[in-house]
N, C-alpha and C positions, 0 to 999 in steps of 0.2 A: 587626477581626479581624487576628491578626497572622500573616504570610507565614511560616509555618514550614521548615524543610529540609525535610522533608514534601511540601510543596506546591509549594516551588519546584523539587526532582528532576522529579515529576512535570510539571511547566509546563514543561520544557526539554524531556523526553522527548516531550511531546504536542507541542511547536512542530515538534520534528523528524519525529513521525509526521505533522502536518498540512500541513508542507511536503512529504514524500513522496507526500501522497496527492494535491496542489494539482498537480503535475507530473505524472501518469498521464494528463491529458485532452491532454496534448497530446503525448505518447510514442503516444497514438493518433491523434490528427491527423497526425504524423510518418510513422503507416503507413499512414495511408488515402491522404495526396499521394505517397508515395513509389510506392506502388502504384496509384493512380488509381483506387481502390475507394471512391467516395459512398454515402453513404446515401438519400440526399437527391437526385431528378432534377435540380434546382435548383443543385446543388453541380457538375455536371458540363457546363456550359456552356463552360468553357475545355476540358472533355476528360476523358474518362473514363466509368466507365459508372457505372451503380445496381447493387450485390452487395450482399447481407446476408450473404450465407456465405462470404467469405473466409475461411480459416482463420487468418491473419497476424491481421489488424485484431480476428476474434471474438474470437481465445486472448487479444490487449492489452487489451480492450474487458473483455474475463471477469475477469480478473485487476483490470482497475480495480474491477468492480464486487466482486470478494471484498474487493479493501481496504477499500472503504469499509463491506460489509457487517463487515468485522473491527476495521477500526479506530478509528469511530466508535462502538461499546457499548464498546472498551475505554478512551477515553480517557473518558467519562463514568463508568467503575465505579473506575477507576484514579484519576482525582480525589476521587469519593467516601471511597475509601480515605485519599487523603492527608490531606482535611480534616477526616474523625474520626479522625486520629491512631491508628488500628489497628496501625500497623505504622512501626516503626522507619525514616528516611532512606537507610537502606543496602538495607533488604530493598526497599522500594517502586523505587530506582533500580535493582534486582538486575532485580527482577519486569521491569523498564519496555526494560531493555538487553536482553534476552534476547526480547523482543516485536518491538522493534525490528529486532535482526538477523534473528529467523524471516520479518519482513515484507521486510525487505530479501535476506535467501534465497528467498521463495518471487518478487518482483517479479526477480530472475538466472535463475531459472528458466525461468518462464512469459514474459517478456518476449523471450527470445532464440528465433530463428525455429527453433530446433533442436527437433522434434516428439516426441521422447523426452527431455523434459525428466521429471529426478527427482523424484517427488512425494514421497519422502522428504528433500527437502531440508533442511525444516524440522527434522526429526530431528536430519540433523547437525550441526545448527547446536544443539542440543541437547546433545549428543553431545561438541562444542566444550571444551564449559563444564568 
C-alpha cells in the first residue's frame, strides 16, 4: 500500500489530536492535587479529602471524556476517508484543521475555571474560517 498525501495529512492531523487527548489525564490530575480533591480514600493519605462533585476537577474530567468520546470515531472515519481516496489532500487536511481548532476551542473553554464558559465556541471557530 502506498502512503498517499491523503493519508499522511490525516496521520499528522490524528498524531496532533491523539497528542491532545494523551495530555487531558493529567490537566486533571493537575486539579485534583492543586485542589486536594481524590477520588480515591487511598489517594488522600498525605491530605485531602474524597469529593466526587468538585465542579473544577468534573467540568476537566467532562471535557476529557467528550474528547475522547469526539475524537476517537473521528480519527477512525477520517482515516477511513483517506485510505479510499474519497476526497482530495487539501479537502481531508481542510476537514481535519477545522476539527482540530473546534477541539482545541472547546478544551480554552471548558478547561479554564471561568463557569460561563461560551458553549458557542466552537461556532466561532467556525465562524473563523
Amino acid at each position: 500500500m502506498e502512503l498517499t498525501q491523503e493519508v499522511l495529512n490525516a496521520s499528522w492531523w490524528s498524531t496532533i489530536l491523539l497528542l491532545k487527548l494523551a495530555t487531558f489525564p493529567f490537566i486533571v490530575i493537575l486539579a485534583r492535587i492543586k485542589r486536594q480533591i481524590f477520588a480515591n480514600p487511598e489517594d488522600t493519605k498525605r491530605g485531602g479529602e474524597v469529593k466526587l462533585t468538585d465542579a473544577v476537577v468534573e467540568r476537566r474530567r467532562r471535557a476529557h471524556l467528550n474528547d475522547m468520546e469526539n475524537i476517537i470515531p473521528f480519527l477512525g472515519l477520517i482515516m477511513i476517508h483517506a485510505v479510499t481516496g474519497a476526497s482530495s489532500a487539501s479537502c481531508i487536511s481542510f476537514v481535519c484543521k477545522v476539527f482540530t481548532a473546534a477541539r482545541v476551542a472547546h478544551t480554552v473553554a471548558y478547561v479554564g475555571e471561568n463557569q460561563a464558559a461560551c458553549p458557542g465556541s466552537g461556532l466561532l471557530c467556525w465562524c473563523r474560517l
